[in-house]
N, C-alpha and C positions, 0 to 999 in steps of 0.2 A: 510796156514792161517798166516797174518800177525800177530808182536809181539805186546802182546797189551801193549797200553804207559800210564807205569806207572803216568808219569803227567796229570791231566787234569784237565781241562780247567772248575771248579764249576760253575762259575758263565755264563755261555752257559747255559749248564743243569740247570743251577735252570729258566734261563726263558723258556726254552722248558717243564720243569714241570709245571711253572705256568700257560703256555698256554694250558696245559692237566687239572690242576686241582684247579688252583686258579679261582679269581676275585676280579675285582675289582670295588666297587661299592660305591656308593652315598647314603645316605640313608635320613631322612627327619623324625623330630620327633616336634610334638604340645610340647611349650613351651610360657607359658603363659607370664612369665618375662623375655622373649626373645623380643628386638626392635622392630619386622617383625614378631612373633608370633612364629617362626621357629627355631628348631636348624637344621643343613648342619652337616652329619657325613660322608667323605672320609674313605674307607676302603681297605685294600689289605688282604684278609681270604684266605687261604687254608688248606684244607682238607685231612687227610690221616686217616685209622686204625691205633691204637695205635700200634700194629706190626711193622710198617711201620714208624714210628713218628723218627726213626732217620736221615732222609730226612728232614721233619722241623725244628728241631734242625739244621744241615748245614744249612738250609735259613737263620735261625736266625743269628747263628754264623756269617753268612758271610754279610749280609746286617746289621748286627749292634744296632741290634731294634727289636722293637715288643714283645709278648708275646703269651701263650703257652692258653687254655683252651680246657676244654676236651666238648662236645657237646652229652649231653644225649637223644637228641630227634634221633641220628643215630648213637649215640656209638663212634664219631668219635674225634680227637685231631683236635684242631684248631689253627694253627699260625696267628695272625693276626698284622696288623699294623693299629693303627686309629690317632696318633699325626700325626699333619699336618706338623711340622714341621721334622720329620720322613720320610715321603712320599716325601715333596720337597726334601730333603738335601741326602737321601739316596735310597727310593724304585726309585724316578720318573728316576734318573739319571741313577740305573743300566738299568730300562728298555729303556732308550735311548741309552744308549751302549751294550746293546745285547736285540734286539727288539726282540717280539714274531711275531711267522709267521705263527699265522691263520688267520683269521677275528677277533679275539682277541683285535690284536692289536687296531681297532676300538674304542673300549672301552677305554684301555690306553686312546688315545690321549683325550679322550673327559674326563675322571677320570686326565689326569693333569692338561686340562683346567679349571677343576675345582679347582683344588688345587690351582692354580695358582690366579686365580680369588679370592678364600677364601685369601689366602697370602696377597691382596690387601684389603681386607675386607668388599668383595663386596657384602658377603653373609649378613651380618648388614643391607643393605638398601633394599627396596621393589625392583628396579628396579635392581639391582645386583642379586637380589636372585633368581626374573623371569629368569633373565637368565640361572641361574645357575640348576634351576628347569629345564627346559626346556631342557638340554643338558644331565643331566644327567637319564631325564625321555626316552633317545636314547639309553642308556646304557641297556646292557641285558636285551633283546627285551625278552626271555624265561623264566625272573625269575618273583617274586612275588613282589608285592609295599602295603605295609599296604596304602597308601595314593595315590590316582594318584595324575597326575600333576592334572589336574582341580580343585580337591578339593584344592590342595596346592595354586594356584593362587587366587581364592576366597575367601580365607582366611586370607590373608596377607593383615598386617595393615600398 
């Protein structure tokens, strides 16, 4: 049995966790004194038992950002990241220097096209926001959308 080495490499393992148990997602909320009727929320959540919550702490610690909330609908701790300028300056960048390697990855690029796009503030105008609707209604094809995209397009002023 090899010796195991004491160094290693966190920031590997925190994208192989996050492609086990994070995500990252787009979200879309009715706002009335919003330009475009819309607010665009960018997020990075991941999920562990509080047992377990010393792995989110390391994320934290090590990406520089984000915050801690406990989730009573499953018992669970939540790290999350939602400043945009967060995601650009620190999540997008770790996951471009130690990319995830499932179909995961998928999502990233379409979660930085978005960020990227809100950075320009593409999300303020109707035809920046179709698109942005649009890419990230590709996003986690398995999860739930209080709003589809169609309601979101017909709605926008």
């Amino acid at each position: 049995m090899p010796a195991l080495n004491k160094k290693r490499n966190y920031r590997e393992y925190i994208s192989g966790y996050v492609d086990g148990e994070g995500s990252f997602c787009v979200s879309f909320s009715r706002r009335k004194k919003f330009l475009v009727g819309w607010e665009t929320k960018p997020s990075l959540s991941i999920s562990q038992n509080e047992e377990r919550a010393n792995v989110l702490y390391l994320i934290q610690k090590t990406l520089g950002c984000g915050f801690m909330r406990r989730d009573l609908s499953d018992k669970t701790l939540k790290y999350e990241v939602r400043s945009l300028n967060d995601l650009i300056d620190r999540v997008i960048p770790h996951f471009e220097k130690y990319p995830l390697l499932s179909p995961k990855i998928k999502d990233f690029y379409r979660f930085r096209q978005v960020c990227r796009l809100m950075k320009k503030g593409k999300h303020r105008r109707v035809s920046g926001l179709k698109k942005i609707v649009m890419i990230a209604c590709k996003m986690n094809p398995s999860g739930k959308r209080k709003y589809s995209q169609k309601d979101i397009l017909k709605t926008l002023r």
